[in-house]
N, C-alpha and C positions, 0 to 999 in steps of 0.2 A: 392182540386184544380180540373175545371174542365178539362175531355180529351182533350180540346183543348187547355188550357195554358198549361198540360204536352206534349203533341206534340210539343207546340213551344218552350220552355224548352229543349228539346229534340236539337230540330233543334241549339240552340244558341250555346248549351253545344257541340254538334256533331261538328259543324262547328268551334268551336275555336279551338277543337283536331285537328282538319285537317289542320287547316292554321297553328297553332303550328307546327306540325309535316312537312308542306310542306316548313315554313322557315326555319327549321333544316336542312332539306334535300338540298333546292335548295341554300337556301340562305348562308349558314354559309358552307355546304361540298361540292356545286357545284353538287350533283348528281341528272342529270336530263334527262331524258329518252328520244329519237332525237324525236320522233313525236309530245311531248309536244313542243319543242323549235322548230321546223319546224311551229306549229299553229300559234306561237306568232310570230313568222317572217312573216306569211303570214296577218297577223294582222296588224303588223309595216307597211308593202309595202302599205296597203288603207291606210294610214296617208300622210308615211314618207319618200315613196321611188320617185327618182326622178320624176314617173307619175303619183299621187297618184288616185287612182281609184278603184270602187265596183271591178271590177272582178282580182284586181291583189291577192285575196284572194286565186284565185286557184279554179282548179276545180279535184284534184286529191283525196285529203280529202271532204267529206260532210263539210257544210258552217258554223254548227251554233257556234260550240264551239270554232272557232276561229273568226268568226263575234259578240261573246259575251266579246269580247275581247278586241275589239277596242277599247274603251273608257277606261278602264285600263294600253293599252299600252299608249296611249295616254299622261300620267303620268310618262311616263318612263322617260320624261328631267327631271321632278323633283327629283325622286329617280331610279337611273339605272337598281338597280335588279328588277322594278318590269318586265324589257325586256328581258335584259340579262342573270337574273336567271330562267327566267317563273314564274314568282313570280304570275303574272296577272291569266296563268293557273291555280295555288294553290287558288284563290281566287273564281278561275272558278268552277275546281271541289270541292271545299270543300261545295262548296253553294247547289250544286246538290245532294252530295254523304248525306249532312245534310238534304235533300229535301227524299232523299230515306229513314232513319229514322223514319222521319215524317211518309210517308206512310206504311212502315211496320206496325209503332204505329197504324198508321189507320184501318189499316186490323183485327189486334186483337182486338180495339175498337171498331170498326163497328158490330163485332159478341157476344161484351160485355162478352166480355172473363177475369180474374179475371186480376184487372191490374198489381199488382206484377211478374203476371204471363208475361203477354204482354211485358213490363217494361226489364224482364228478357230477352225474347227472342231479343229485339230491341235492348239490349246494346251487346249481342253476336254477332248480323251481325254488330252493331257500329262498335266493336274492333277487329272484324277478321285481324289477318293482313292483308289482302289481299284489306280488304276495307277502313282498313287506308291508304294503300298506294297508292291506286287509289282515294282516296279522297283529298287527298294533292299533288298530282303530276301533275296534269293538263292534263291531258291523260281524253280521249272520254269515258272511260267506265265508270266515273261517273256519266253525264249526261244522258249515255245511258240505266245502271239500277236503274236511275229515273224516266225518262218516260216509261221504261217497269214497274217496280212496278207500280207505278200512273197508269195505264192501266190494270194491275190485279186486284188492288184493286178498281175498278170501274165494272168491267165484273165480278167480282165475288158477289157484291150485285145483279149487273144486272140478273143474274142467277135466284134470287129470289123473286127480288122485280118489275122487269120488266118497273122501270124506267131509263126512254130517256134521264134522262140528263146525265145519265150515259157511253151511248153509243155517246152523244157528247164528254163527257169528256175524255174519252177513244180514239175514233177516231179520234174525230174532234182537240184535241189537243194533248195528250199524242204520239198516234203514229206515226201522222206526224210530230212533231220534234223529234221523235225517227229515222225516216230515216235519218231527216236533221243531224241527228247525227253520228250513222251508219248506212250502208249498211244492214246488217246483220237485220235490221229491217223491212224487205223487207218479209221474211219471218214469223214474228210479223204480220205484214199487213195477210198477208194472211191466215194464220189459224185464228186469228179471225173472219176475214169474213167467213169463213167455218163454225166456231163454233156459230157465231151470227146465221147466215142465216137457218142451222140444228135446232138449240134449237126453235127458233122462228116458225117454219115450222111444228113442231111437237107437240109444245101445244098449237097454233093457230088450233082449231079444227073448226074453218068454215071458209066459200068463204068469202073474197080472200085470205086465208093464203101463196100465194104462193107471193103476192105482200105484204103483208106486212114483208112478211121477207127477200123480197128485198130491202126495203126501210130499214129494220134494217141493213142488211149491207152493205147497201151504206152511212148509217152514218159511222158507227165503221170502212171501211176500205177504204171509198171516199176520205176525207182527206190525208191518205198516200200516196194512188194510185195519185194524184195529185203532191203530195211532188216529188215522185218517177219521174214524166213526167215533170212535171217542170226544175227538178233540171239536167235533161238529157237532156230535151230542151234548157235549159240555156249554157250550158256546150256544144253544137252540136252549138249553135250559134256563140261562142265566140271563143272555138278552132278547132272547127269539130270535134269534137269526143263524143259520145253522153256519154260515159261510161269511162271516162277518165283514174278513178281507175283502171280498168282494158286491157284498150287498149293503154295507150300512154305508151311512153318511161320511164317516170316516176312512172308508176302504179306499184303494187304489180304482177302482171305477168313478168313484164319485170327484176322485182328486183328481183326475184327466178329466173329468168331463167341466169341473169347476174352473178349472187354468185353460178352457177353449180346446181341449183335444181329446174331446167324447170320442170322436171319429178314429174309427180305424186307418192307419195311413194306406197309402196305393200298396198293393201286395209286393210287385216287383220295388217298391221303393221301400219299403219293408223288410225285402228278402236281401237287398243291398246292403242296408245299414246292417243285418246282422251277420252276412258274409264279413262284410268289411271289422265288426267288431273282433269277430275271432280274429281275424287276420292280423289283426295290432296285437292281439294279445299273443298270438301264438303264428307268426309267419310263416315257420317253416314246418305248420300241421300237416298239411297237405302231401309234402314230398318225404318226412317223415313214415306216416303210414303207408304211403304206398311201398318205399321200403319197406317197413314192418311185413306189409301181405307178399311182398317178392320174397321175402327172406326166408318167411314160416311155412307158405302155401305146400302142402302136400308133406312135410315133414311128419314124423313124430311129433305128438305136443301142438301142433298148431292151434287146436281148437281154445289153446289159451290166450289167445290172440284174441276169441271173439269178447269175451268179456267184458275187457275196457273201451272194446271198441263201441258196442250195444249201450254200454251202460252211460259213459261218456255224453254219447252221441243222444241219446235221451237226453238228459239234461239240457244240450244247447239245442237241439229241436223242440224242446218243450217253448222255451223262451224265445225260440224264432217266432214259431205258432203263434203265442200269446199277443207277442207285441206284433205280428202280423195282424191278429186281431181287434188290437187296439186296447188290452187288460192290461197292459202295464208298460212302463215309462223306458223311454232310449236313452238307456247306462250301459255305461262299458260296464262296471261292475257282473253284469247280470249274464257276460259271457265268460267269466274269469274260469273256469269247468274246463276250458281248451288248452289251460298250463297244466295243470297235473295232466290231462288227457296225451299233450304231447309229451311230457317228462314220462309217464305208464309208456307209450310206444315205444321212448327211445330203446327201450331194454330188450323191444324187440327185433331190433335193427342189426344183432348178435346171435350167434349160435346159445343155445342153455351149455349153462355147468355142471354140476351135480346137483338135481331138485333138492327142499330140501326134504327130509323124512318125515311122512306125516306120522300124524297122533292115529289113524288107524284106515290104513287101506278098504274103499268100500267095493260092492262088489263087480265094479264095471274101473273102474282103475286102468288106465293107459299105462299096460307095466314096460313099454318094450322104450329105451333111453334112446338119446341122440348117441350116436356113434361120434367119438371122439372128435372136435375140431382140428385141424390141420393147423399145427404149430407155424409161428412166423410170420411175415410181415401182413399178408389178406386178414389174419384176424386181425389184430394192433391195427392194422389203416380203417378195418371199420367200425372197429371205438373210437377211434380218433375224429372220423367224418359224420358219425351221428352226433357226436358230443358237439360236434364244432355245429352243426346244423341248428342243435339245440340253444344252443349260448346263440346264435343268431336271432333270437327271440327275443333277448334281454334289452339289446337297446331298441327295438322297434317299439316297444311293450312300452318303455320311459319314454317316448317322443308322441306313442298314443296317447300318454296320460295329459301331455299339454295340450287336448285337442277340447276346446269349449265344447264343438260339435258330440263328440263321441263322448266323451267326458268330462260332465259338466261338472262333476261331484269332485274331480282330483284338482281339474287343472288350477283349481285355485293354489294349490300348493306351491306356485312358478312366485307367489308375492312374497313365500319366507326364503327364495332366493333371488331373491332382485335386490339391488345394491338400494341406497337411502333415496338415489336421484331418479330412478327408475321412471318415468312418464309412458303416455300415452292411455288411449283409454282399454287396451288389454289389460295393461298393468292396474288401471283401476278398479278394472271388473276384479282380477285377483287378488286385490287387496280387499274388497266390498267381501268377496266370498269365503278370503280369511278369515274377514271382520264375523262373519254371521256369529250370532247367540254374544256379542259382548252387548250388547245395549240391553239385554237380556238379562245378563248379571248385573248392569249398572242399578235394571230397575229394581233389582232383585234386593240388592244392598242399599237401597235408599227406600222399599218398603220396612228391610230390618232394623232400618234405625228408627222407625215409628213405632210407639206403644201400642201395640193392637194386640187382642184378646184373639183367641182360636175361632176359626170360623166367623171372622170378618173379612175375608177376599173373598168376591165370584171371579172364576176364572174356566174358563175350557180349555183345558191342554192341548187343545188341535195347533193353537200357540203354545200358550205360557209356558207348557210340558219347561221349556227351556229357563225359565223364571223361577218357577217352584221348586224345578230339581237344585237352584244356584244357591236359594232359601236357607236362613239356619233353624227356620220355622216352620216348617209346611202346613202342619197343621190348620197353621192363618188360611188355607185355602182352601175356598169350597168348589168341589170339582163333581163331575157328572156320575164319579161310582159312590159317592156320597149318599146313602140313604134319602137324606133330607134335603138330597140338593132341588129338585125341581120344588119342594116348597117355600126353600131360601128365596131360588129364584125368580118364584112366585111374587113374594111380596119381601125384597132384602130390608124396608123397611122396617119392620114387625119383628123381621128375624135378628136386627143387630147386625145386622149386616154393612160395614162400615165404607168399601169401595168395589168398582167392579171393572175388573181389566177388559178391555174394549179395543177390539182389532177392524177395519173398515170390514162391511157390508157385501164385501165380494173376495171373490175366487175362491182359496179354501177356507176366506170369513165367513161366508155363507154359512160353511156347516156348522159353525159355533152357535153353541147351544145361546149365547146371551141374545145373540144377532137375532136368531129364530125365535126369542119371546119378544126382542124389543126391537124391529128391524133397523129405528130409527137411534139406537144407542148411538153407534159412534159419532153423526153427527150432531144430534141436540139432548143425549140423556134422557129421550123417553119420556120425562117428566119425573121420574125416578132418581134422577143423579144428577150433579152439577159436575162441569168440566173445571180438573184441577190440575190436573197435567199434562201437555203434551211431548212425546215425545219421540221424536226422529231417528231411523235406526242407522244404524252404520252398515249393515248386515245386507249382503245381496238378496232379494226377495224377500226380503223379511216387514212386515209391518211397520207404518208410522202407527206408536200406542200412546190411546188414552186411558188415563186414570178417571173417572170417575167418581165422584162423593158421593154417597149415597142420601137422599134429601131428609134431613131430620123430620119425625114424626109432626103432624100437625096437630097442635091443639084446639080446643075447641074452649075461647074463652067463656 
């Protein structure tokens, strides 16, 4: 079989794990993770929601993973969960996280490395747990260690072979839907353009080297730098805010500062937790690379080493900084960049094979090969001892995922394996955190059984996102991209406006638009609305909600 029907073999096999595994998850035990079901709501709203429109997608998240969604939700009259559950996400990320596979395989192919060998390392980062379950949950960091792999494994030929389509394919597409992805690829952008612009500079040995290695990296990192100004321009036009993620009321600064952790933590306690996060995801990175730089250092070919090493190491030094900083929240998730990072080195823990042939040799090209490897047992022992090194990852990676600490977002996952008698209060925490968004759908299905015209809910999705998305009616809901919403919410009496979903007055309540006109809604109505519901959630962190009625017009006998 050739390397490219076992890559797409790879990709079909990958991707049925993952949608497997994401219908189990979302579909059959309801566990699904709020930024996934916050995407597909914001997916729903360009359809479904009373003003249907490009920018009711939001501009707080990057665009693509819930603009790849549209048409998926879009299916949700016909079958509910593919909305309700983020089913549409699982379909989302399993296509990606199978696309990252792919490339792995590629990497090891590209250097004609033995395939059993390749084969081996590809189905370790398959089955990590960490990247089954970001492959099946609809969550960004499948697509986004897609197009960073895709990007490695194109800068790392480039290294050698010094063909341009590679630096298209790398910049001009890989990394600019890495931004449109995350943030966090902002820094991706930029070290490659350093690492382009250096390499090119330095074995470009005559006039003009100093413009052609500008033009190198204004390929590899022109298309992001565009992504980057677009997507700020976009977002400055629409709500004034160039950087919404982090300056509106709904950004990740306002939601640490809301939940009591404005503050940056202590830096060495900072620089701890994100040591230690890789280290769960990826144990044996450390001893892995240093292998890799013993193995390569001075050979032929080495400088293909530096690629995944630069570009890798970007991404989890961005995320160290950050939350050294105090910009964004301590998730394991947010270091997951150290599994492909170690499955990309294993390959270099090996002699190369036969590169493979590019599409067109450029003019600085490393033509001179590795001289044959020595047949017998030293090479086969160090396939065998990186692979083994690697697979040592797998179970450390599963015993991080039950850490409340490190990861607060998985370990709930410990309550759809615990037997019926299961006690203690761990196990309640992980049942509370299974639970999250069903009280969500409960309320959701008992607003559908009321007769109510379009445009009688006030809601702000900083909650309800989870409510609306569960909805057979959205429309019913008047939400903040609504043209008319600040005048609904002005006065909902006048507007016909018949209830008004109502979460307490604090933490990320605060930033709800209802709380900000009426601070005193949740607990007395404001004078606006009479208490008709209350309701208790099941849901770890999640709201006690009230329903609201909104007070019939006054007349004037």
């Amino acid at each position: 079989m050739s390397d490219s029907r076992v890559r797409w073999l790879a990709f079909v096999l990958s991707f049925a794990c993952y949608v497997s595994v994401g219908y189990w998850l979302q579909v059959r035990h309801g566990f699904i993770i709020g930024d996934s079901l916050a995407r597909v709501e914001a997916a729903q709203s360009v359809l479904f929601s009373r003003s249907p429109h490009v920018a009711a997608i939001g501009f707080i998240f990057t665009p693509l993973t819930a603009a790849l969604q549209i048409p998926l939700v879009a299916l949700g009259n016909l079958w509910p969960p593919m909305a309700e559950r983020a089913f549409s996400g699982t379909l989302m990320s399993a296509t990606f996280m199978a696309g990252a596979v792919f490339q792995i395989l590629g990497i090891g192919m590209d250097r004609g490395l033995a395939r059993w060998f390749v084969l081996t390392v590809a189905a370790l980062f398959a089955l990590n747990p960490m990247i089954v379950f970001y492959g099946s949950n609809g969550m960004s960091e499948a697509p986004f260690i897609f197009f960073i792999v895709w990007a490695t494994r194109r800068l790392i030929m480039w290294m050698v072979d010094d063909d341009v389509h590679h630096l298209i394919a790398a910049g001009g597409v890989a990394m600019g839907l890495a931004y449109l992805t995350r943030y966090d690829a902002v820094a991706v952008i930029a070290v490659a353009g350093f690492l382009v612009v250096g390499t090119t500079y330095l074995r470009a040995r005559k006039s003009p080297r100093f413009k052609r290695a500008l033009l190198d990296m204004i390929l590899v990192s022109g298309p992001g730098t565009l992504a980057f100004v677009g997507w700020a321009l976009a977002s400055w036009l629409i709500t004034g805010l160039a950087f919404a993620q982090f300056s509106s009321q709904y950004g990740n600064s306002s939601i640490l500062a809301q939940e009591g952790a404005g503050a940056a933590p202590p830096k060495l306690e900072a620089l701890l937790y994100s040591l230690t996060s890789i280290t769960l995801l990826s144990v044996t990175l450390g001893p892995l690379l240093i292998w890799a730089v013993a193995a390569r250092w001075g050979r032929t070919y080495w400088t293909m080493l530096v690629a995944p090493v630069t570009l890798f190491a970007a991404v989890l030094g961005f995320q160290a900084y950050t939350f050294a900083r105090g910009a964004t929240f301590p998730f394991l998730r947010f270091y997951i960049a150290a599994i492909p990072f170690a499955a990309t080195i294993t390959f270099f823990c090996v002699r190369n094979g036969r590169l493979r042939t590019p599409v067109r040799l450029g003019n600085y090209a490393v033509r001179e090969a590795d001289p044959s490897p020595a047949a017998g047992k030293p090479r086969a022992l160090a396939y065998v001892l990186s692979a083994l090194l690697l697979a040592a990852s797998l179970p450390v990676a599963g015993w991080g995922m039950t850490s409340a600490k490190y990861a607060p977002q998985e370990y709930g996952m410990g309550a759809l394996f615990a037997g019926p008698n299961a006690s203690g209060q761990r196990n309640l925490d992980q049942r509370r955190l299974a639970a999250t968004f069903s009280t969500e759908r409960d309320i959701a299905r008992y607003l559908d059984r009321i007769d109510l015209p379009d445009g009688s809910i006030l809601a702000d999705p900083v909650y309800a996102f989870a409510i609306i998305v569960a909805s057979k009616y959205p429309k019913r809901f008047v939400v903040p991209s609504d043209p008319d919403f600040v005048a609904m919410l002005n006065d909902p009496t006048a507007n016909r406006v018949r209830y008004m979903l109502a979460v307490p007055n604090k933490g990320r309540g605060a930033a709800d638009a209802l709380n900000q006109r009426y601070p005193a809604l949740y607990e007395t109505g404001s004078d606006v609305a009479t208490l008709e519901l209350e309701v208790p959630n099941a849901g770890k962190d999640q709201p006690i909600w009230r329903l609201y009625r909104v007070n019939d017009p006054v007349t004037v006998g």
